[in-house]
C-alpha positions in Angstrom: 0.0 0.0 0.0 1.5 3.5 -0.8 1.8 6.3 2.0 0.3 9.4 0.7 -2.8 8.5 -1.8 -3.2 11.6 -4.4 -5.1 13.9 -2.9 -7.8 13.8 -6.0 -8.8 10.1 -4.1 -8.6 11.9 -0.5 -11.0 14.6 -1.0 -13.6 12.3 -3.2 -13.0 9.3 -0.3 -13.6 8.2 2.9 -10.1 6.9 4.8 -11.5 3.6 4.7 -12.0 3.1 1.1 -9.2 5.3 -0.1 -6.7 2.9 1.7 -8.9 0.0 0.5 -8.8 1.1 -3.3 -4.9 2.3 -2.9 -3.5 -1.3 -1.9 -5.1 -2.1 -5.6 -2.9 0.1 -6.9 0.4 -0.4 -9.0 2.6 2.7 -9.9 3.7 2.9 -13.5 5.7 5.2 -16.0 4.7 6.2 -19.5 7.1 8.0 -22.2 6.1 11.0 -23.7 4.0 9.9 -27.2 3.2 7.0 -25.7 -0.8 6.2 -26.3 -2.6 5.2 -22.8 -5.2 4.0 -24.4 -7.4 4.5 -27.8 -10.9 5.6 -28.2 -13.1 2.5 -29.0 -10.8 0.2 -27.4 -11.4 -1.8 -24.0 -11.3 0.1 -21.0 -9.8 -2.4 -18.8 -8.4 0.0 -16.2 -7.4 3.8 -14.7 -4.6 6.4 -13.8 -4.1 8.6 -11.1 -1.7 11.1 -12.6 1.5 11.5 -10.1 3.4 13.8 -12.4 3.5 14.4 -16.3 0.7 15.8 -18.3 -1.9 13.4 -20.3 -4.0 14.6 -23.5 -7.5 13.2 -24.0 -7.9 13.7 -27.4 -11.7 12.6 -29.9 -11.2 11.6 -33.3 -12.6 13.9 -35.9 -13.3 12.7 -39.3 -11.2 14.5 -41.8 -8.6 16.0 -39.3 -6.2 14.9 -36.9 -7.6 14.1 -33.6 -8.6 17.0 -30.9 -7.0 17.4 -27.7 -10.1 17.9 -25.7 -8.3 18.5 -22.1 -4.8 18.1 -20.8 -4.9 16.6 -17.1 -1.9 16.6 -14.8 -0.8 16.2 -11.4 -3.5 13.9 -8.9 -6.2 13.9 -11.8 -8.1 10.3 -12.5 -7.4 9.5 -16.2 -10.1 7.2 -17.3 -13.8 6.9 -16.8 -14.9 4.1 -19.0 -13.8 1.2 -17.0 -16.8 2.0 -15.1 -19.9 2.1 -17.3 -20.6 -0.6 -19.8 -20.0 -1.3 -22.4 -16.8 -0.5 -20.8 -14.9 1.2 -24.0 -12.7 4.3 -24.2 -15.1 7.5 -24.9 -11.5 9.3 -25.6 -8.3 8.5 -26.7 -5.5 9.6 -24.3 -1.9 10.1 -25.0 1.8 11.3 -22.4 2.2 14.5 -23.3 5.2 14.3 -21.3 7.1 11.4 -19.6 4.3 10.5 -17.1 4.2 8.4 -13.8 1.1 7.1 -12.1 -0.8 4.6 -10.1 -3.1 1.9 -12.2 -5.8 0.4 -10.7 -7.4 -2.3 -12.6 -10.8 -2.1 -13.2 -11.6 -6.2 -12.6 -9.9 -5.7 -9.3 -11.7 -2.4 -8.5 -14.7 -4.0 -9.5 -14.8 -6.7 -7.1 -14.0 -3.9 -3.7 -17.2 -2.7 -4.8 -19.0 -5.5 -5.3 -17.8 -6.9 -1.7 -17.9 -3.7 0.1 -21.5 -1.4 -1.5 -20.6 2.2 0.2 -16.7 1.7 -1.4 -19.1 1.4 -4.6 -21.4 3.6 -4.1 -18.2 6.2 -3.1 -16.4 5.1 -6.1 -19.3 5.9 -8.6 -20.0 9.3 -7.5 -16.5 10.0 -7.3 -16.2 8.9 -11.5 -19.4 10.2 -11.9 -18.4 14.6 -10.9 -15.2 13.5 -12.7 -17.6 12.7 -15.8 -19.9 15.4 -15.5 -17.1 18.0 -15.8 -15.5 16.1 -18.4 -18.2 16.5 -20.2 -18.3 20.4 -19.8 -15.0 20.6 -20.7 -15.4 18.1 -23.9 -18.4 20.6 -25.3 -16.1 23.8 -24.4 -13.3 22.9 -26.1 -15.3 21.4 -29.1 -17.3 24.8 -29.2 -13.9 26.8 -29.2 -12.7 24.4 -32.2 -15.9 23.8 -34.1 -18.6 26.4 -33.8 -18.7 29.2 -35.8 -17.8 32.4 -32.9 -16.3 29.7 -30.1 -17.6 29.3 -26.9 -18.0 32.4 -25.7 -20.0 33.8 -22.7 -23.0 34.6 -24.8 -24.9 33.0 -27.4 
């Protein structure tokens, strides 16, 4: 089990269940360029960035993909693992030479199966992370895409 779980797992935790899902936990480094994972393929696990910069990027048909957010130090990098059909919504590359703890998802799935409030912590944790994803993704998309941007006004 590590010491000092990223703090993105301590505020969205209780003590209990962050040291419960931490001992799942493997640490891992990534090269920069390096392709996490690709949109459409099986999302078998999850990141918690320790340092290093990950893009999430959407294919676009006819250009090259778009970088929809950056994430970096103690942000989750992966939703998908959790909601079936349990395939990458985003593709997600190292920006940068990147080192974080994996979790896999078979192995996170059965905590929450055995222990329902480490679920039910673990879902709404993913789900804010999705829900402001999801912001961000239509933000950025509306910067790139739409004919004034974003904006403040429509």
């Amino acid at each position: 089990m590590f010491a000092a779980p990223p703090p993105s797992v301590i505020r969205a935790l209780p003590a209990e269940h962050r040291a419960r899902l931490m001992e799942t936990a493997r640490e891992v480094s990534f090269p920069q360029g390096i392709r996490l994972f690709e949109e459409g393929g099986r999302a078998d696990r999850f990141w918690i960035i320790r340092t290093g910069t990950v893009a999430l990027d959407m294919r676009v048909p006819g250009r090259r993909a778009a970088v929809i957010e950056r994430l970096g130090h103690n942000e989750l990098v992966g939703w998908s693992w959790l909601f079936a059909p349990h395939i990458w919504h985003l593709g997600g590359e190292a920006e940068t030479p990147v080192r974080a703890y994996e979790f896999d998802a078979a192995s996170v799935d059965a905590l929450r199966r055995d222990d329902p409030a480490l679920g039910q912590a673990v879902a709404e944790w993913v789900g804010t992370v999705v829900a402001r994803r999801l912001h961000a993704a239509r933000t950025r998309l509306l910067d790139l895409y739409a004919p004034y941007g974003a904006g403040t006004s429509l």
